[in-house]
N, C-alpha and C positions, 0 to 999 in steps of 0.2 A: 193560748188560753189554758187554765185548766179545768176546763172540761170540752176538751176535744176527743168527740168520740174515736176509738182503734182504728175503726173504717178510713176515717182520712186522715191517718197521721202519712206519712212519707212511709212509714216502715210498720207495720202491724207490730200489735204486744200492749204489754202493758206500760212497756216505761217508755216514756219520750225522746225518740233517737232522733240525731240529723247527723246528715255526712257532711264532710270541711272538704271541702276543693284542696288536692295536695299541693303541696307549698313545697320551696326549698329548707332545706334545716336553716334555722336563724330563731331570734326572740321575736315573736310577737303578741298583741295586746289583742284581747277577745274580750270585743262589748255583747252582752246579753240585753237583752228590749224584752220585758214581760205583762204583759197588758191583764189584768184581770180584776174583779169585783170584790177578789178580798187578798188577805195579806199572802204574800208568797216566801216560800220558804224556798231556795233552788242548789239543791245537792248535783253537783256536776262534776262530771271527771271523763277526758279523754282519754280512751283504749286507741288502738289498733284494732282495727277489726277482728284478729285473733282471738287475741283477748274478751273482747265483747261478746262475740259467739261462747267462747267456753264462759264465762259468766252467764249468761244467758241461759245458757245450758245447763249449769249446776243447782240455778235460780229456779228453772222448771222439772227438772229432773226430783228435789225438795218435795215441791208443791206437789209432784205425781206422788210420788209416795205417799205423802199424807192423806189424800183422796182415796189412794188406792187402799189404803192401812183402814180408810172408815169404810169403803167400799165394803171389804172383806168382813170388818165389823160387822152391818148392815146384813151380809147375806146370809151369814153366822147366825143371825138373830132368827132372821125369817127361818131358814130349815130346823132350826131346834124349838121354834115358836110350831111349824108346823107337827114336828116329829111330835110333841106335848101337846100338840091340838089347844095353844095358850091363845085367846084372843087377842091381849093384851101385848104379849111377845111380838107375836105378827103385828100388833097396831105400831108397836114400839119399833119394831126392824123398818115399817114401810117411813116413817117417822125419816125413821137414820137416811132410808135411801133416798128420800124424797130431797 
């Protein structure tokens, strides 16, 4: 479905894994079953698990930064809010980090 919460998917995360029982090399056909309450869109592509890890990896590695880039924003705000004794600074820093 989509909306299966992290907790029980097969593999935590955000995006929807499942592992394929290894096969011999040959063609084969992959049927999908998608049951859900509204329209589905499904972007799919098999990796190697190699591959998957470092995607995965660079996917989260992004997202840290950008946290981390407002983090730093955030606590910038609050010491120069404090150093100026700004109410507003401070209201505005707790804002960011909240």
């Amino acid at each position: 479905g989509d909306h299966v919460p992290a907790s029980a998917r097969q593999y935590g995360g955000r995006a929807h894994i499942a592992a394929l029982p290894l096969m011999e090399p040959g063609d084969y056909r992959l049927y999908v079953r998608s049951q859900s309450n509204s329209a589905n869109l499904i972007w799919m592509t098999l990796w190697p698990a190699t591959d998957l890890v470092s995607s995965l990896s660079f996917r989260d590695l992004a997202s840290n930064v950008f946290f981390g880039f407002i983090l730093a924003l955030g606590l910038a705000y609050l010491a120069l809010g404090l150093i100026a004794r700004d109410r507003i600074v401070v209201l505005y820093s707790i804002w960011v980090l909240a």
